[in-house]
N, C-alpha and C positions, 0 to 999 in steps of 0.2 A: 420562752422568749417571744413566739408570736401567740400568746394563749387568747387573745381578743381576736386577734382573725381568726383561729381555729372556731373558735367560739362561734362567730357568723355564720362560717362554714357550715358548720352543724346546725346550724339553727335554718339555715335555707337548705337544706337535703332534707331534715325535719316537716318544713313546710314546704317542701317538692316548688319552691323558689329558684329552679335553675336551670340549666338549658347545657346543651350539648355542641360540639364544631363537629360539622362535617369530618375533621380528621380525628377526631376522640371518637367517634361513631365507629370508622372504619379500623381502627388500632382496637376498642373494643371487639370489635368481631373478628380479628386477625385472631389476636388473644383468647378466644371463646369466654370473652369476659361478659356478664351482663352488668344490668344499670341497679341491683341491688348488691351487686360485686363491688360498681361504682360509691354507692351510698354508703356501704359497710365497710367500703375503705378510707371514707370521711371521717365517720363517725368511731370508726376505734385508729385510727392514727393520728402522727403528729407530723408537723413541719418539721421539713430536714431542712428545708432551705427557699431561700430568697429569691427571685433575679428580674431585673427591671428590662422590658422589653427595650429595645435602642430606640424602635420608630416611634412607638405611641408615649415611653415614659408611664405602662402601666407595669404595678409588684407584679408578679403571680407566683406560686409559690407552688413545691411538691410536697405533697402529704404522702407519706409513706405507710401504708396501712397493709391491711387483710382481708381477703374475700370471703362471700359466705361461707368456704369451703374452708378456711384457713390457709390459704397462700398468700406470697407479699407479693404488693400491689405498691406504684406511683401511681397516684393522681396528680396531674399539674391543671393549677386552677386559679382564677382570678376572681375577684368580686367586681362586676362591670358599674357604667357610670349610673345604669338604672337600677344597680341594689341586687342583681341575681345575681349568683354564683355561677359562674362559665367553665366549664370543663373542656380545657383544651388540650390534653391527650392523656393517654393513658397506659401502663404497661406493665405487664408481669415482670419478678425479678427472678 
């Protein structure tokens, strides 16, 4: 359904096109998660779902994926207005 975002997706984790929130920062290291935890839950998940911010009226979406380790992984992520991929939180299931 979203196989063109996914596709972005990947292609900016690919070319290290993306950048981090303070609060994905801090949820990554709750979780002892790292940023190739993050990458490899990009790049082998898919879109579960959808949801439009209220304030800004941006998508962002949860990829549901797998760490290097093989655990499941949400990444909630948006493609901002300057073309990276923003990772705005993140969490083990």
């Amino acid at each position: 359904m979203f196989r063109r975002v996914l596709k972005r997706m990947r292609d900016k984790v690919r070319t290290r096109q993306y950048v981090m929130t303070l609060h994905a920062e801090e949820e990554m290291s709750d979780d002892e998660l790292t940023i190739f935890d993050i990458e490899h839950g990009i790049l082998t998940g898919e879109i579960v779902d959808r949801q439009k911010d209220v304030k800004t009226g941006e998508w962002k979406y949860l990829v549901k994926g797998q760490t290097v380790a093989g655990d499941e992984i949400i990444v909630v992520a948006r493609i901002s207005v300057t073309g990276k991929l923003v990772f705005i939180t993140v969490y083990r299931l």
